[in-house]
VOGU-3710 file (C-alpha; in Angstrom, 3 decimals, decimal comma):
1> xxxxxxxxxx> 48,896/62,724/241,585  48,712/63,235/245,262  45,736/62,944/247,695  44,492/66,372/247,896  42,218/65,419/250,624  42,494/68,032/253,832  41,636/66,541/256,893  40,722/69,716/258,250  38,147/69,827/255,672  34,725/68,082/255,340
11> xxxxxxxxxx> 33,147/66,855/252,431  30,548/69,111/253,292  30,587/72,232/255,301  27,637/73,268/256,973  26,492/76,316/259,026  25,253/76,537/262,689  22,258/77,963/262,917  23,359/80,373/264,663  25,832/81,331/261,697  23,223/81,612/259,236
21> xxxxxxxxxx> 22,495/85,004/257,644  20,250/87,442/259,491  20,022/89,676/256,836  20,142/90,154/252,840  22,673/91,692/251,283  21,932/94,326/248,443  24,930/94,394/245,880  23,220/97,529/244,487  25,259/99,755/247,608  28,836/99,159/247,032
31> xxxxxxxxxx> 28,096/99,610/243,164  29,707/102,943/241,803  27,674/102,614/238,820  23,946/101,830/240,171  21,497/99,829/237,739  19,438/102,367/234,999  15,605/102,689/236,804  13,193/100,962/234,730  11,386/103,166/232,888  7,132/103,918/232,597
41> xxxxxxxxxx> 7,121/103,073/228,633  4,636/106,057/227,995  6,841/108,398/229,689  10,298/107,000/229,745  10,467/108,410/232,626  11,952/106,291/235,998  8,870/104,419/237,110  7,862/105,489/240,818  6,826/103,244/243,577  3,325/104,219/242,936
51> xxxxxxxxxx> 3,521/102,808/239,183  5,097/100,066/240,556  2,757/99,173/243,163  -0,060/98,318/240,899  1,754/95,032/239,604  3,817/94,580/242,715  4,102/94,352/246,589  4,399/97,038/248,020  7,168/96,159/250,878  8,740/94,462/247,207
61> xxxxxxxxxx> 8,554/97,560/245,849  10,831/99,174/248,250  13,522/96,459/248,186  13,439/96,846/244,219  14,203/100,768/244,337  16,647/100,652/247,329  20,147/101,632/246,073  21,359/102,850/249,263  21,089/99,947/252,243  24,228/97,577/252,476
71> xxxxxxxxxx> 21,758/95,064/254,451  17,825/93,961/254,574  16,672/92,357/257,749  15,799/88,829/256,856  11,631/88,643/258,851  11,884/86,142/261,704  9,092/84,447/260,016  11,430/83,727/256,662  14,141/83,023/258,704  12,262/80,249/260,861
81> xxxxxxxxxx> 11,033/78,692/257,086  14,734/79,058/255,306  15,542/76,378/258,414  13,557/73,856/256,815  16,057/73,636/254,091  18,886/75,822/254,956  21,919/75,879/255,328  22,489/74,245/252,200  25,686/72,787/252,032  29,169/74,111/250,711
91> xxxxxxxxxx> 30,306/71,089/248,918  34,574/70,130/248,007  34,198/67,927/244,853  36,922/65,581/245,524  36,102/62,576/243,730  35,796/65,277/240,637  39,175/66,578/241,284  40,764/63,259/241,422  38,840/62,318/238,536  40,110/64,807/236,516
101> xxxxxxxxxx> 43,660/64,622/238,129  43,607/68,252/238,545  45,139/70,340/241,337  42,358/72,714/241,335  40,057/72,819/244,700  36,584/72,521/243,270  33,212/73,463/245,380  29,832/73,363/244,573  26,992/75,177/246,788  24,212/72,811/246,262
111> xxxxxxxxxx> 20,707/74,144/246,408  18,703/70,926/245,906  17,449/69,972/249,360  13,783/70,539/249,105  10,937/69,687/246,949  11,491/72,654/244,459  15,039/71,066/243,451  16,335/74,075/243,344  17,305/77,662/244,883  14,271/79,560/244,071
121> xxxxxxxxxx> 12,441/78,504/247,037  14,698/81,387/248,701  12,785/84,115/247,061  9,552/82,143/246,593  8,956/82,381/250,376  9,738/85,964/250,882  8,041/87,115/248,102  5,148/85,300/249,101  5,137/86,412/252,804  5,337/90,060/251,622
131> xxxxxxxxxx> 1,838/89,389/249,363  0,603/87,489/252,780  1,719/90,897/254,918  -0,097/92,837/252,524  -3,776/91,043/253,092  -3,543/89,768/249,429  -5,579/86,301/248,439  -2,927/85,283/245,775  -0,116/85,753/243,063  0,499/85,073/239,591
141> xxxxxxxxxx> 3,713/84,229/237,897  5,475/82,525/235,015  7,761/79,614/235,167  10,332/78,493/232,456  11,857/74,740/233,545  9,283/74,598/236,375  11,615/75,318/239,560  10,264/78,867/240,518  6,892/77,691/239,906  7,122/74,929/242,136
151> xxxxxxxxxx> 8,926/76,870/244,599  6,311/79,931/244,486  3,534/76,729/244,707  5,082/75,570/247,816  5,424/78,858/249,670  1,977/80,072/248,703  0,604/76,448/250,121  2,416/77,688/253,198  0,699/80,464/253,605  -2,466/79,696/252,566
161> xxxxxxxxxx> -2,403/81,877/249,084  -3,644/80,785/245,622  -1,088/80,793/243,159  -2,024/80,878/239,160  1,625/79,633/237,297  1,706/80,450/233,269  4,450/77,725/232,211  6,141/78,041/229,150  4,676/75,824/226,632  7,548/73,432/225,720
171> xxxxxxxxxx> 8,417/73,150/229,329  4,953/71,637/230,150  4,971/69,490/227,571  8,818/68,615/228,146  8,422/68,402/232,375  5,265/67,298/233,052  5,984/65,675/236,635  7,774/69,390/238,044  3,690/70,991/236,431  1,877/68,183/238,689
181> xxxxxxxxxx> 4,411/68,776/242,097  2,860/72,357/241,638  -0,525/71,354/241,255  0,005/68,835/244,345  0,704/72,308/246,064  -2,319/73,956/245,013  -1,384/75,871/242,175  -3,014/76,620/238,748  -0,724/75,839/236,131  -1,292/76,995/232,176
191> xxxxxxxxxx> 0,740/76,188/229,519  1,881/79,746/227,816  1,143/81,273/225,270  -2,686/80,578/226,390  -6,212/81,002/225,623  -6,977/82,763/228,651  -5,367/85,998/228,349  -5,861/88,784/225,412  -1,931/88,593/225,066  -1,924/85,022/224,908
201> xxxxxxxxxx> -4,262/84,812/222,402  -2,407/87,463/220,258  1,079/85,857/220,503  -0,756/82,867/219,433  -2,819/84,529/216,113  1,286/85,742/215,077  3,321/82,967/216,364  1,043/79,712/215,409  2,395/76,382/217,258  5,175/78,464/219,180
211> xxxxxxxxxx> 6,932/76,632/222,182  6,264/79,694/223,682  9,476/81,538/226,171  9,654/83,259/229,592  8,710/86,712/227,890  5,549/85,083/226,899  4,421/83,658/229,766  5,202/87,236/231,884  3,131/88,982/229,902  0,445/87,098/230,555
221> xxxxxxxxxx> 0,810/86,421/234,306  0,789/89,976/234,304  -2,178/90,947/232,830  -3,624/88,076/235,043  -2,851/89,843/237,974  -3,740/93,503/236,718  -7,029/92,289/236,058  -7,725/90,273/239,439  -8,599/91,986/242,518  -6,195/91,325/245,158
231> xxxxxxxxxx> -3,300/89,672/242,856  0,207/90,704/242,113  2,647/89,560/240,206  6,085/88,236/241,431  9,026/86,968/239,615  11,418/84,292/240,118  14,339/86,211/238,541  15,706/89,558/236,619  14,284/91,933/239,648  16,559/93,698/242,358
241> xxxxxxxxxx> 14,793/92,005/244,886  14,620/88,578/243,881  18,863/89,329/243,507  18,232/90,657/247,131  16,679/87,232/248,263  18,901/85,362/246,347  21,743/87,018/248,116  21,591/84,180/251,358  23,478/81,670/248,934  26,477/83,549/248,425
251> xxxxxxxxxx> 26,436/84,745/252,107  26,240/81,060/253,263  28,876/80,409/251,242  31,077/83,023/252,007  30,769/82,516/255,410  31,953/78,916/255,316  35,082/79,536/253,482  35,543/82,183/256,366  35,203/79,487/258,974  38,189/77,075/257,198
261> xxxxxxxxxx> 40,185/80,302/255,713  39,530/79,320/252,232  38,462/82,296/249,709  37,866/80,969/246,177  39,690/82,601/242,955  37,148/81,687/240,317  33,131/81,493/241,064  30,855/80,524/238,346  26,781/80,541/237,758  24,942/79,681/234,943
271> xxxxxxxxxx> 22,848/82,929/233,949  19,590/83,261/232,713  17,660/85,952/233,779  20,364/86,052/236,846  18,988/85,490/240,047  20,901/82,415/240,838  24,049/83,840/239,413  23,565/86,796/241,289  22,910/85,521/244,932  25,807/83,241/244,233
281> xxxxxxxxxx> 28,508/85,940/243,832  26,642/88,817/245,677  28,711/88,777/248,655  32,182/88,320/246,772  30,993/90,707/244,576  31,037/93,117/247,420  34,462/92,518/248,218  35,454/93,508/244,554  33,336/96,500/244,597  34,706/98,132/247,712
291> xxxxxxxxxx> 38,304/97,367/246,533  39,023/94,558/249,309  39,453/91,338/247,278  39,686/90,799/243,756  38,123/87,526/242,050  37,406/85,918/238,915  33,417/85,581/238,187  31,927/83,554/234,920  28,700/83,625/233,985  27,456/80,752/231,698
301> xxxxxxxxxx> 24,652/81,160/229,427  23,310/78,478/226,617  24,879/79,162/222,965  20,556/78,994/222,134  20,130/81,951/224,261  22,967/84,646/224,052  22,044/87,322/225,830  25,372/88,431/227,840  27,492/87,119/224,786  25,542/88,444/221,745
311> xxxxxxxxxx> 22,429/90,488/223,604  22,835/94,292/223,192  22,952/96,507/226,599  19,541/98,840/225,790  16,286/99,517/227,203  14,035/96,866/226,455  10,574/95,350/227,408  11,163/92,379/230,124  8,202/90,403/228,415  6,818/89,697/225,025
321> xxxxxxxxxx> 3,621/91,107/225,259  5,399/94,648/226,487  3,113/95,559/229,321  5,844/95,223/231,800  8,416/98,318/232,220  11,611/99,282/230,139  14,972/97,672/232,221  18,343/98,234/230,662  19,582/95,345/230,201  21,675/92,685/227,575
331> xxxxxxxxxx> 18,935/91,276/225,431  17,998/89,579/222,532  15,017/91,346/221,645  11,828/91,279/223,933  10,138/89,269/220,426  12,982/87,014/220,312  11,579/82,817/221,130  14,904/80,796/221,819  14,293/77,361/220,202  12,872/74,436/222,671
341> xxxxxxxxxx> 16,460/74,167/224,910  16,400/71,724/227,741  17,555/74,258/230,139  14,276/75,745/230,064  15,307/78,103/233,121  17,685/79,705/231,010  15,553/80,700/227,807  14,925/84,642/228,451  16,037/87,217/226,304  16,892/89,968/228,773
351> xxxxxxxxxx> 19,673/89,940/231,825  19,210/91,755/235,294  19,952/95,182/234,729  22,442/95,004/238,346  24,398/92,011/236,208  23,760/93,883/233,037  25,510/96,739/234,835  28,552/94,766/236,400  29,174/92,866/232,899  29,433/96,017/231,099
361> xxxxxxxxxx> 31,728/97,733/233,979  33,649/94,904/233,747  33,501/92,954/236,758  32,300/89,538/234,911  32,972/87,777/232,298  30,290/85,417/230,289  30,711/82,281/227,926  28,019/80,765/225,741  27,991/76,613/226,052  26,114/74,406/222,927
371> xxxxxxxxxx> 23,301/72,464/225,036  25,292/68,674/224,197  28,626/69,770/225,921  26,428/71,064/229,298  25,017/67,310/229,225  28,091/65,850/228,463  29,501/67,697/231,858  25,949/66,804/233,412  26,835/63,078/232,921  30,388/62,964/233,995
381> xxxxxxxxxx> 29,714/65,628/237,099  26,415/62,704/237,928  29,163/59,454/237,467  31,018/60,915/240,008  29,776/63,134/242,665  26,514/60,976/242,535  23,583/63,966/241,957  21,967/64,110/238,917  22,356/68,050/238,036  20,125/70,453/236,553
391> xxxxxxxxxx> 20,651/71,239/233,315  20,594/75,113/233,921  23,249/74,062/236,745  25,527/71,952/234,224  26,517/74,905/232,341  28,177/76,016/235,480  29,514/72,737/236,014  30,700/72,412/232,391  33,045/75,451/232,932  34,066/74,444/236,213
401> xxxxxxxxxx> 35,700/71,505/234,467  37,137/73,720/231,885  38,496/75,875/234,464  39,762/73,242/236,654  41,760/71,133/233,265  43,274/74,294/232,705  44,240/74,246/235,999  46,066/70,769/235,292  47,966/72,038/232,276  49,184/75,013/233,874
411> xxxxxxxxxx> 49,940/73,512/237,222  47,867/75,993/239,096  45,813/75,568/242,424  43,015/77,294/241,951  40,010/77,452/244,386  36,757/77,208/242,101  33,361/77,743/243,460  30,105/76,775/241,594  26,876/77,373/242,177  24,543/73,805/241,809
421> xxxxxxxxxx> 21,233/75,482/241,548  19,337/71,960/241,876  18,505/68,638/240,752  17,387/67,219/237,189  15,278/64,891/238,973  12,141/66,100/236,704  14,569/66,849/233,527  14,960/63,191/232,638  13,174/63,761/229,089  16,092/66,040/228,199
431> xxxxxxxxxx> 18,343/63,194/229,749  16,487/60,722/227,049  17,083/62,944/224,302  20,795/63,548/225,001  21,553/59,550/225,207  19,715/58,831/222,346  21,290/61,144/220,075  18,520/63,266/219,145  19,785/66,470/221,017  20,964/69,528/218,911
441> xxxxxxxxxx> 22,922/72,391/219,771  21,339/75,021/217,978  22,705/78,498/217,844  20,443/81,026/216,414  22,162/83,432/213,609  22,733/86,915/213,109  19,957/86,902/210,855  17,911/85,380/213,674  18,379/87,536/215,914  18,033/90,623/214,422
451> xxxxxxxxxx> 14,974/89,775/214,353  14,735/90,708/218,151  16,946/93,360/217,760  14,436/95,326/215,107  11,998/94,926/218,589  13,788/97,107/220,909  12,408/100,290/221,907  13,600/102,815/219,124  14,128/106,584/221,543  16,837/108,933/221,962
461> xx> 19,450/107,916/224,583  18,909/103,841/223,288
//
């Protein structure tokens, strides 16, 4: 097979500063279809910015209800920290095309270059600066593999707030070096379900020895903040605005294809709750919406945790304990626990209701991946490229292969685009587990989860 290597194109593109995004963009304005409001459970009636404000930020707030503006300034102040980090780089995987001796053009944006290991840090810090703007004296939050909690730790050390971090249970136990980089920054960090909350202590009288999962632990970050003066709660994922936020990774990455005239045909992000997936494609997205370009976007999900691919699109609870609002949404059931997967970021049972929305328009399509194929991918993408992925990232990567051998059998040249959300620097247990053969792929039943289905919100309309 020929050299596919293009002179005219670096191993890594990277962005001026000067080309770097100035502001967010919100997908929600181009979309014919807007997202269903979430909805006051005792009313079922849109929750207003009011309701919202008692669990939220208020400038938050505004960001989560705004269907209308294309772009959101980017504050100077996030904009001077995002250049600590950013611009992360657009990657061209060439020793992965030539190891797979396909004629596909594979690129990964890689999110990984900062303690976090991942691309939460670019909501962490705006998020957090919002709560700071606001005279607050801290947050609360939940954290699934670790990554948004150690990104919220690190922005709220930044800005002198205290942070309180409800990790899910088998995640602390599984990732105990990610729960101590957060406690180097400051934070409080509780395995969940806990002691210390009357939710916690509930889920744990029903669900004796649970692992615990990200519903879970947001129920009982949010009663943590309800019930301490001058907390909120933020999120790492699901919300508008953390999509918002998010939205600098696709718009980096848009921006250098624009600068070598490449524009990729396939783009694929792993999807749990969606912000990565979302701020990935947000800007190409766009494009599709408004009729200009027309591409191909996957979203990956783990075969444990079906939401897109077996989830029902309903109003449901975003957290176990169902004090938070109604979103509409593909879900498994707010009471459904995914077994102990390794990709611990990707173990909620709801979708963002802007992806929910675009999925069942039909602007995406979604695939379910066992958990030993994405660590069979992890390894080979690792051998070759030489970072050690994420394993919420190698179910992107696992399809990007996929996509790119199908490429070799048809004779195609497809441009694919994948989003790297971070390292698996702190993930190594999973690593273990996977080369010593004691990884399973389990895939819950129908039976199983119907058991999350009976859950859901039974009202006229759902």
């Amino acid at each position: 097979m020929k050299d596919q290597r293009d002179q005219n194109i670096p191993y890594k593109i990277y962005l001026e500063e000067s080309e770097m995004p100035k502001t967010w963009y919100n997908m929600r304005a181009d979309m014919k279809t807007k997202p269903a409001p979430l909805l006051n459970p005792a009313t079922l009636q849109p929750m207003t910015a009011e309701e919202l404000s008692a669990v939220f930020c208020e400038e938050l707030v505004k960001q989560e209800l705004d269907n209308d503006h294309r772009e959101i300034p980017i504050p100077q102040e996030i904009q001077d920290f995002y250049k600590m980090y950013r611009p992360a780089p657009l990657v061209r995987a060439y020793c992965l095309e030539e190891k797979l001796q396909t004629p596909a053009k594979i690129y990964y944006k890689f999110e990984g270059n900062n303690t976090s290991g991942s691309h939460k840090l670019n909501s962490a810090i705006a998020q957090a600066y919002y709560a700071k703007q606001q005279g607050l004296k801290g947050v609360t939050t939940e954290t699934g593999a670790g990554q948004w909690g150690t990104a919220l730790s690190m922005a709220c050390a930044y800005l002198g707030l205290d942070c309180k971090v409800f990790m899910v249970k088998c995640s602390y136990e599984q990732k105990p070096f990610r729960r101590e980089v957060m406690r180097t920054y400051g934070a409080s960090v509780t395995p969940s379900p806990s002691t210390e909350t009357e939710i916690g202590r509930k889920l744990l009288e029903e669900h004796p020895g649970t692992t615990g999962s990200l519903g879970c632990a947001i129920s009982e970050a949010v009663e943590t903040a309800i019930k301490s003066e001058g907390y909120r709660y933020v999120l790492g994922s699901v919300l508008n605005q953390v999509l918002l936020h998010q939205s600098i990774i696709g718009m980096e990455s848009k921006i250098a294809f624009d600068k070598y005239g490449i524009a990729p045909d396939i783009i694929i992000g792993c999807a749990g709750g969606g912000s990565n997936l979302g701020g990935l494609i947000s800007p190409f997205m766009g494009e599709k919406l408004r009729g200009e370009r027309d591409y191909h976007f996957i979203a990956v999900e783990p075969k444990s945790c079906p939401s897109f691919t077996r989830g029902v699109y309903a109003y449901d609870f975003c957290d176990t304990g169902m004090v938070c609002p109604l979103a509409k949404m593909y879900t498994l059931g707010s009471g459904f626990i995914p077994a102990a997967n390794h990709a611990g970021g990707l173990r909620y049972h709801g979708m963002s209701s802007t992806l929910s929305q675009l999925y069942a328009d039909g602007y995406m399509e979604a695939r379910a991946i066992e958990q030993t194929e994405v660590f069979k991918a992890a390894e080979q993408f690792a051998r070759v490229e030489g970072i050690l992925p994420a394993p919420e990232s190698s179910h992107a990567i696992k399809v990007a292969i996929d996509e790119a051998l199908k490429c070799k059998e048809t004779g195609e040249e497809k441009t694919i685009l994948f989003g790297l959300t971070g390292t698996g620097y702190f993930d190594m247990v999973a690593y273990q587990k996977f080369h010593d053969g004691l990884m399973s792929d389990y895939i819950p039943t129908d039976e199983d989860l119907q058991v999350g289905f009976d859950g859901i919100p039974k009202f006229p309309g759902n």
